[in-house]
N, C-alpha and C positions, 0 to 999 in steps of 0.2 A: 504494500500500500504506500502510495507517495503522492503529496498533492504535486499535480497537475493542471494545466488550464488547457481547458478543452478548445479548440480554435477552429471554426468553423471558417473553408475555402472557398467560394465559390469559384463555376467554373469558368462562368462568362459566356461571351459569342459562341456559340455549340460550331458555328463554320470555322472558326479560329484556331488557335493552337492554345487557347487554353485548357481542355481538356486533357492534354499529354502533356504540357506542362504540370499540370496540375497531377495527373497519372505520374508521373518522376517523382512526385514528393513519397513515393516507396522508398527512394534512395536514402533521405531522411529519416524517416520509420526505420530504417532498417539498422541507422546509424545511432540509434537508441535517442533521439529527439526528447528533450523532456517536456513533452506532451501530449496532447492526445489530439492528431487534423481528422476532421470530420470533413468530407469533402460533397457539397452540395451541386450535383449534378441527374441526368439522366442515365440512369443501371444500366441500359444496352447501349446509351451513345459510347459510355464508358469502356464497355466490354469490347465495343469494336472497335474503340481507336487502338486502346491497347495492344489488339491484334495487329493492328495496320501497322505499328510501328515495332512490333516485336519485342512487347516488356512484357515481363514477368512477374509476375506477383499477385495475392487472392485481392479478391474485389467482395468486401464485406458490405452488405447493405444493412444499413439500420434506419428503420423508422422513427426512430424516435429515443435520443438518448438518454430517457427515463426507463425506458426497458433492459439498462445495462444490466448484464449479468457478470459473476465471473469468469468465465470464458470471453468475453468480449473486452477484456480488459486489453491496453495497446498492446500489440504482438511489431517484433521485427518483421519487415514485408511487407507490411498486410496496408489496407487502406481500407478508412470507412468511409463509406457512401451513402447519403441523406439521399434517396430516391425522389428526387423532382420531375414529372414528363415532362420530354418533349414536346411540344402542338402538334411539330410533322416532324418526318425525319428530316435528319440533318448529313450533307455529306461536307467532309474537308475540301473550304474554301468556295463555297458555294451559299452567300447569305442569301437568307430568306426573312424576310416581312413577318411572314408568320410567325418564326419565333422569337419574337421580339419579347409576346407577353411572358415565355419560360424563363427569357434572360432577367427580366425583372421580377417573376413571382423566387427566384434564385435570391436576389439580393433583399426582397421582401423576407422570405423564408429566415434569412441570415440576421436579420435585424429586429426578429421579432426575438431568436434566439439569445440574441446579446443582452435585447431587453429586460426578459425575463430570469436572466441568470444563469440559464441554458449552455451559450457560448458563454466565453472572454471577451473573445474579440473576433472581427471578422475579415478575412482577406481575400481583394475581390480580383480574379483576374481579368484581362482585359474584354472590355463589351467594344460593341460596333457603335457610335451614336447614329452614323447616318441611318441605316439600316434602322432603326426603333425609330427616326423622324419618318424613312417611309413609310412604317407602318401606321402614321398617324398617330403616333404619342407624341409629345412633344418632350425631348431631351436633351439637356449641355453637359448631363455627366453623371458619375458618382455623385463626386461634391454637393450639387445642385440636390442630387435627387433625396441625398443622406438626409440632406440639410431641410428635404420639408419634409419627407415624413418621418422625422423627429420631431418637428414643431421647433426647431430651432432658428431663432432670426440669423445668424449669422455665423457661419463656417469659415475657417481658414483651410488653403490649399499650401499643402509645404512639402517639397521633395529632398530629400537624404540620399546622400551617395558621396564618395570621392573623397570624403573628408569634409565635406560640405550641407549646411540645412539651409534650405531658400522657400520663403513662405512669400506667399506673394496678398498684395493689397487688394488685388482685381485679378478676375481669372480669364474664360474663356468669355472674352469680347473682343470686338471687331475695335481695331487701332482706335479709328475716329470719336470711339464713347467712351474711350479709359478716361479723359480727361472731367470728364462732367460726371463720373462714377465715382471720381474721388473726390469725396468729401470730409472737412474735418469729423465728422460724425462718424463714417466710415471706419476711418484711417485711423480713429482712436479705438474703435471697438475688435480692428484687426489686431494692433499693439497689445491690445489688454489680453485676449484669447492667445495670442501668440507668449506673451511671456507667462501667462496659466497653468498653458500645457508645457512647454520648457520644463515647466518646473514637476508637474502632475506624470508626464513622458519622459521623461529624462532625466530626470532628477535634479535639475540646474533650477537651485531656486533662485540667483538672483541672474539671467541672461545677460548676455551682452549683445544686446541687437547693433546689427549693422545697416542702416537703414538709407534707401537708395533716395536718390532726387526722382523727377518724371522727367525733367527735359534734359539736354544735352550740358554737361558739364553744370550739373544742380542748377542750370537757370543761368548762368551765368550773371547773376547778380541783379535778374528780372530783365536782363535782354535777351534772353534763349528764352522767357515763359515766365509768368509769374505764379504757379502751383508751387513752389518750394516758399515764396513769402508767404500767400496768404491761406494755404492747408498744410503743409505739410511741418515746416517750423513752430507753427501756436503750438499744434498736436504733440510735438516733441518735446516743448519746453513746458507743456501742462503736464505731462506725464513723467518728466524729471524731476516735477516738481514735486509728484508724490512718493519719487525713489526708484525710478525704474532706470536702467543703465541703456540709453540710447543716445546712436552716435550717429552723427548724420544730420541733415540730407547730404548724402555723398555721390559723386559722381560715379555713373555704373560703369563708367569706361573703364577706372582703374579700381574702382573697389574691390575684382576679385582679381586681386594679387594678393603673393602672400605676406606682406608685409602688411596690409588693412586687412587679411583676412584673421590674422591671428586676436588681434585685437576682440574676435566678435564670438559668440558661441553660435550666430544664426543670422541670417540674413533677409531682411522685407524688401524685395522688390518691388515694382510701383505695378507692372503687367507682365504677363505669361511669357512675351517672345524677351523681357529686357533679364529676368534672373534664370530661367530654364536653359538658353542653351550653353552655357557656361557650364551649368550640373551638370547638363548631360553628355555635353564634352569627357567631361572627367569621370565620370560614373556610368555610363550606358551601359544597360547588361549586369549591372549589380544596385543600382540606385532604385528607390520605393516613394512611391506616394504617404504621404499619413496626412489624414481630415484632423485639425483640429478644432475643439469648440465643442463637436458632437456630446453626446452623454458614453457614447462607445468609445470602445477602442476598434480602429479600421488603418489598416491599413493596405497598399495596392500595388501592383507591378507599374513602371515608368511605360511602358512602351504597348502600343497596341495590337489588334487583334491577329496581324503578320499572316497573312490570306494565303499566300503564296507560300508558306511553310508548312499549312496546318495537312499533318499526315504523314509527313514526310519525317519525324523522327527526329530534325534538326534544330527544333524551337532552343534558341538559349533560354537555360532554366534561372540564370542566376539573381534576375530581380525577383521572380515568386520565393525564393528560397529566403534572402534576405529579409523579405517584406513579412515571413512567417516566423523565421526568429527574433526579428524586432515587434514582432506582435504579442510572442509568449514575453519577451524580456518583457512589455510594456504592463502585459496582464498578471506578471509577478509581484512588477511593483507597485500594481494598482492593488494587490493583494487577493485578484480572482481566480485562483486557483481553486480545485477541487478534487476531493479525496479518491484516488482512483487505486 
């Protein structure tokens, strides 16, 4: 008997490579993981990817992990499986519309478990948006989607990798609306969430953010843009004032060097394309998503649904792997473990 945290997978785009991705995480189980992954997907999408790519390993279905027994306690190999259907079936790399509603009753399924105490925490692999916007749902993401059915006003997006955390103010918007999105209101309730979880996530109770400008060279002194005088400076200096360690507004051009980066424990970019491809430069293939602000723990793979891989055996695994260790690390020291 050892507490554990149970950490629920899901699998994602059923046309994508996250189902053998997510199939790999036997490698782990096998590697004594102190954990227990529940992986919420389709029992025969699962069985045949498996096949298609030639892994090994039993494929446990559980309905319900209230029904554990002791025999069902974690085994080396083995993988459990929360049985979700499909709508239709699904072949590698070939999205369909239709199962838009499986990909979401997945991450619904997931989050109802975290709620209740069921899960830890939840890790999501990569979904399609376009594909769930043809289907007539309307979707910008995880992030988005976490953030309402929780009831939560306001999420943070922040990606880890490379030595690096980059949370960002504004996420997925079109260049032309970052600027009227950032608001002092905004900008301080990103701060507050962001040094929260620092501390709730990682243990850093007092952060040192490193906090970016929006325009070129911080404004240059309100000739490049005046967003660094009139939102993003009051924000900094009301919020220093109650003892929070922020530095900035700084220009993004040279902030990630390592000579500003050492300074910082995390980093607030202003939008999605100004602090990401710097991460991902450095990190691709081991760097993770993590939502902060949620009431959960969530975290996610960097990279998406990779169409053209899915089948073929070749999917790098190493952001789901990270993304599933820093999720147990996160649910230990949230203290959700359970006696397994």
């Amino acid at each position: 008997m050892q507490n554990w945290p149970v950490i629920a997978v899901t699998s994602g785009e059923p046309a994508g490579i996250g189902p053998e991705i997510c199939l790999r995480l036997i490698e782990r189980t096998a590697a004594a993981l102190p954990a227990r992954l529940v992986i919420l997907a389709d029992r025969q999408l699962m069985a045949e990817r498996a096949q298609a790519i030639n892994l090994s390993g039993d494929l446990c279905q559980l309905h319900a992990l209230r029904e554990w027994t002791p025999d069902l306690l974690p085994s080396p190999g083995c993988l459990d499986i929360l049985h979700v259907p499909l709508s239709v079936p699904s072949r590698p790399g070939q999205l369909d519309p239709a199962n838009s509603t499986y990909v979401l009753q997945l991450l619904d399924r997931a989050l109802a478990g975290c709620r209740s105490g069921e899960f830890a925490a939840m890790v999501t692999a990569p979904v399609h948006k376009g594909v769930i916007n043809d289907a007539g749902i309307p979707f910008t993401g995880h992030t988005e989607y976490l953030a309402e059915k929780t009831d939560t006003p306001r999420v943070v997006m922040m990606l880890a990798g490379g030595g690096l955390r980059v949370a960002l103010a504004t996420t997925h918007l079109p260049l032309k609306d970052v600027s009227s999105a950032l608001t002092q209101q905004s900008l301080e309730q990103t701060l507050r969430i962001l040094h929260a979880d620092m501390g709730r996530k990682y243990g850093i109770a007092v952060p040192r953010i490193l906090v970016t400008g929006l325009n070129p060279h911080a404004g240059e002194g309100g000739y490049l843009g005046r967003e660094e005088i009139e939102v993003i400076t009051p924000v900094l200096n009301r919020l220093r004032a109650e003892g929070m360690t922020l530095i900035g507004p700084l220009p993004a051009d040279t902030l990630f060097t390592p000579r500003i980066l050492s300074h910082g424990d995390c980093v607030l970019a202003m939008y999605h394309d100004q602090g990401l491809p710097t991460l991902k430069y450095a990190s691709f293939g081991n760097g993770i998503n993590v939502t902060l602000g949620l009431p959960i723990i969530r975290t996610s793979v960097d990279h998406g649904t990779a169409l053209e891989l899915a089948g073929t055996g070749s999917a790098d695994t190493g952001s789901l792997f990270v993304a599933v260790e820093q999720a147990i690390e996160m649910a230990q020291r949230a203290g959700l473990s359970q006696r397994l």
